[in-house]
C-alpha positions in Angstrom: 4.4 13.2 41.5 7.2 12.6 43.7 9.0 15.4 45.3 12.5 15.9 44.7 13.0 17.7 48.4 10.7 17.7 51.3 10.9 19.7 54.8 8.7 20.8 57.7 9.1 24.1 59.4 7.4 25.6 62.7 5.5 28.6 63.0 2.7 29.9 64.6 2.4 27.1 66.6 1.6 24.7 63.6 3.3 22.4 61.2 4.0 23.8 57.4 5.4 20.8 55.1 7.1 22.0 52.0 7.6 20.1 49.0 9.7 21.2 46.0 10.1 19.2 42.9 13.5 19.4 41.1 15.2 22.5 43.3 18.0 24.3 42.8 20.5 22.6 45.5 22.0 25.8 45.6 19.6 28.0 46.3 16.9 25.1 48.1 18.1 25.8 51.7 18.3 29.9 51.5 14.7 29.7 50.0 13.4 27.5 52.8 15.0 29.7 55.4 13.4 33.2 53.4 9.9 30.7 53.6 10.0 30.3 57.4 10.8 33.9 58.1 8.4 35.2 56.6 5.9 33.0 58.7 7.6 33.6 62.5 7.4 37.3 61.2 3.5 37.0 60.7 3.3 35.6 64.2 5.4 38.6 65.6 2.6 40.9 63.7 -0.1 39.0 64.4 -0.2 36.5 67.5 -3.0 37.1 70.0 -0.8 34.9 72.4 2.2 36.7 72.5 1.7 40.2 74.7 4.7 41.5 72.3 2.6 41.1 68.9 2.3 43.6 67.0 -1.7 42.9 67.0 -1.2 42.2 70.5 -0.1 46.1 71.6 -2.9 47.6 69.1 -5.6 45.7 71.3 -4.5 47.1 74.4 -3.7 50.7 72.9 -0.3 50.5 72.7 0.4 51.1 69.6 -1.8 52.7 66.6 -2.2 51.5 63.9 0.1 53.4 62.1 2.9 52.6 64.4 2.4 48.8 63.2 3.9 47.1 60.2 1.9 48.1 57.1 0.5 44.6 57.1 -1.7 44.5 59.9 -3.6 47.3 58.5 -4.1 45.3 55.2 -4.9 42.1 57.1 -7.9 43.8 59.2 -9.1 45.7 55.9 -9.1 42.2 54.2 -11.2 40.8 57.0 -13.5 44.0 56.9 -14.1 42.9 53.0 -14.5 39.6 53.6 -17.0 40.0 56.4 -19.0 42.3 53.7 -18.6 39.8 51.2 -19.7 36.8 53.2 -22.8 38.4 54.2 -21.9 38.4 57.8 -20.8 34.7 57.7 -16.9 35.5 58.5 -16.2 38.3 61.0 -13.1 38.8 62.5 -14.5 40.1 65.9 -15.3 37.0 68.2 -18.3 37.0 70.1 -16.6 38.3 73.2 -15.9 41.6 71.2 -12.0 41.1 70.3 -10.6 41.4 67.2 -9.3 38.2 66.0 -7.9 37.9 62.4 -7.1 34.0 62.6 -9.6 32.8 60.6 -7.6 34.8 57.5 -4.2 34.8 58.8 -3.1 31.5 57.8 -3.9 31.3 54.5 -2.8 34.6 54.2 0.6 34.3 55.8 1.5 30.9 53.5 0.6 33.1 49.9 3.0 36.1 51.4 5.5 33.4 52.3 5.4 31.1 49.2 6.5 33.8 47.3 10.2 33.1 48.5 9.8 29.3 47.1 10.1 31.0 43.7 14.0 31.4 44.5 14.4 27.9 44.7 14.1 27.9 40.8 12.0 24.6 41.1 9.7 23.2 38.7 6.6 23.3 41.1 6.5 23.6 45.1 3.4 22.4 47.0 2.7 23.9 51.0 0.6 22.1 53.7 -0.9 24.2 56.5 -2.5 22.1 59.0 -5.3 21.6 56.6 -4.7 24.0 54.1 -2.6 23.5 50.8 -1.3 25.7 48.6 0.3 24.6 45.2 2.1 26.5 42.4 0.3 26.6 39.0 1.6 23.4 36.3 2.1 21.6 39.3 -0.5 19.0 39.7 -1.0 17.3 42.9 -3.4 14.7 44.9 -4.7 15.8 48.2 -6.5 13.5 50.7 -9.1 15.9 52.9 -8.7 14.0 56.2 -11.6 12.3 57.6 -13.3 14.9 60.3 -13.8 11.6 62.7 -9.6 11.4 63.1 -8.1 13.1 65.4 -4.4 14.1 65.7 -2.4 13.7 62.7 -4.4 12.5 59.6 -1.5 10.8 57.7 -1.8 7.3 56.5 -5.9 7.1 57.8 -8.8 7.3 54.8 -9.6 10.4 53.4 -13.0 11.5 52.4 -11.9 12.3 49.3 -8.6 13.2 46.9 -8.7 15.8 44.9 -6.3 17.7 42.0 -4.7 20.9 42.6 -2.3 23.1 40.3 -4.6 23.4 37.1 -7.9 25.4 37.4 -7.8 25.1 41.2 -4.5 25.9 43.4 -5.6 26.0 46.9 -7.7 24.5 49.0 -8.7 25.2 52.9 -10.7 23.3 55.9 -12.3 24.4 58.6 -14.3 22.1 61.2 -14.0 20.9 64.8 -12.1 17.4 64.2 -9.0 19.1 65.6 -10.3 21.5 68.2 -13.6 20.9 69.3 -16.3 24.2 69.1 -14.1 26.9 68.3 -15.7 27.8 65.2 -18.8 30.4 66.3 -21.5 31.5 64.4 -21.3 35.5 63.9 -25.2 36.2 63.5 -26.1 34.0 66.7 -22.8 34.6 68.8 -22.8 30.6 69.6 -20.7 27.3 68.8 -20.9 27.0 65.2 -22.1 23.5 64.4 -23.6 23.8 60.7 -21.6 21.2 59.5 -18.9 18.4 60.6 -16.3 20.2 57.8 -15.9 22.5 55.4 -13.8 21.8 52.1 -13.0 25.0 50.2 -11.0 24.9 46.4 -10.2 28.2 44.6 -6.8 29.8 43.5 -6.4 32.0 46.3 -6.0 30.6 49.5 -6.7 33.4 51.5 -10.0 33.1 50.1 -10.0 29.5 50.0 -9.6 30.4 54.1 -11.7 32.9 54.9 -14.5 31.3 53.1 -14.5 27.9 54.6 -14.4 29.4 58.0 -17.2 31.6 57.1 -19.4 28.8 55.8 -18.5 26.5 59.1 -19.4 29.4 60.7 -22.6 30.8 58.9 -23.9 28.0 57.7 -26.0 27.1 54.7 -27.1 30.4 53.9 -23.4 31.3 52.6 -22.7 28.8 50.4 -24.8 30.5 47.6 -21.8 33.3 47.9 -19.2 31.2 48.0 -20.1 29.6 44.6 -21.1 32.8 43.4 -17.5 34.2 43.8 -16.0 31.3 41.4 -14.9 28.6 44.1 -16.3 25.1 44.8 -17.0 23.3 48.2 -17.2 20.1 50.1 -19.5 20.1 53.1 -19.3 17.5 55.1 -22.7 17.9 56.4 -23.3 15.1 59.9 -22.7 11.8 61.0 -25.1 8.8 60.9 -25.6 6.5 63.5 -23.7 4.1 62.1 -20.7 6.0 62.3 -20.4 7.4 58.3 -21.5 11.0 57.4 -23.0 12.4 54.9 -21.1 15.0 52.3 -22.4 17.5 49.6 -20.5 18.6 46.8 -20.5 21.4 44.3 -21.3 20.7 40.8 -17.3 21.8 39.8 -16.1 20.3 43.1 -12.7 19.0 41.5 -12.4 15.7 43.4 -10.8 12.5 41.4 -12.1 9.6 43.3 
């Protein structure tokens, strides 16, 4: 499918690529606008490198937490569930002790913020994260999952695989180190995470999507059982050979089209 209008915001010191198919031409640019908002607002909220945050000010005992937008509270509850639900294997406290939503707050931020893309009136809308992609439902797309062995930006290198998004699966998150090298830690251990080269992650929700691929880069193994359990599939891209390839495990409903 070929997208009708295409654009790329900044926010939270990342990349977010829009694509909207058949826009209103009216109404395209005001949506856009609503879209990156909402994303520098999350990064007011939520930024652990601006000393102005909202999240910021709570950490030092500035402000409590019901001084602070009503979202903050929900985003730390979500990682609170999350870190029940993974058994352990995502937890938003880092091993130094401080309280660090990140590995939620992307996806998160990008579902709050698509919703504005609906006043667009287009026929379907796709966003890109930095590795994450979110698509609207009847809107089926084919997404490359960038080789872990690239560095920088991924575009026109070989993928390790393509899959479809916008029928039974919407959204899809990775975690791994190809970007930033051992910044993934495992919880239970309180040491570099390196379970696995990448983590794939397809579901409908891509908070989800989010928190569980960094909670399987970060746990391991044992929390992929969960993971399938709670309805979504996964790629692991599971170490590199000698030679230079890797080798990759699937799901059984892993939706790739290659």
């Amino acid at each position: 499918m070929t997208a009708s209008f295409r654009t790329t915001v900044h926010a939270m010191a990342m990349p977010f690529v829009v694509e909207l198919d058949e826009p209103d031409p009216v109404e395209v640019e005001p949506a856009i606008a609503e879209f990156h908002a909402s994303l520098v607002w999350a990064d007011e909220v939520f930024s652990l490198w601006k000393d102005d945050s909202y999240l910021s000010a709570y950490l030092r005992g500035d402000v409590a937490l019901d001084e602070a937008p009503p979202e903050l509270r929900e985003v730390l509850e979500a990682c609170e569930w999350y870190r029940e639900a993974t058994g352990g294997g995502f937890d938003a406290r880092r091993a130094d002790g401080v309280l660090d939503p990140t590995g939620l707050v992307k996806g998160w931020a990008v579902v709050r913020a698509s919703a504005h893309l609906r006043a667009a009136r287009a026929t379907g809308w796709m966003v890109g994260a930095s590795g994450d992609i979110l698509v609207s439902a009847g809107s089926p797309r084919r997404i490359g999952i960038a080789d872990p062995r690239v560095q920088g930006d991924p575009e026109g290198t070989p993928v390790v695989d393509v899959v479809e998004l916008g029928g039974d699966f919407t959204a899809l998150a990775t975690s791994g180190g190809a970007q930033v090298v051992d910044h993934i830690w495992d919880p239970v251990t309180g040491q570099v995470a390196r379970h696995y080269m990448q983590v794939s992650v397809a579901g409908r929700d891509l908070t989800a999507c989010d928190a569980w691929a960094t909670a399987i880069a970060g746990g391991g193994p044992r929390i992929v059982p969960l993971a399938l359990a709670s309805g979504l599939e996964v790629l692991l891209i599971t170490g590199g050979r000698y030679d230079g390839t890797y080798d990759a495990q699937t799901s059984p409903g892993w939706p790739s089209v290659r």
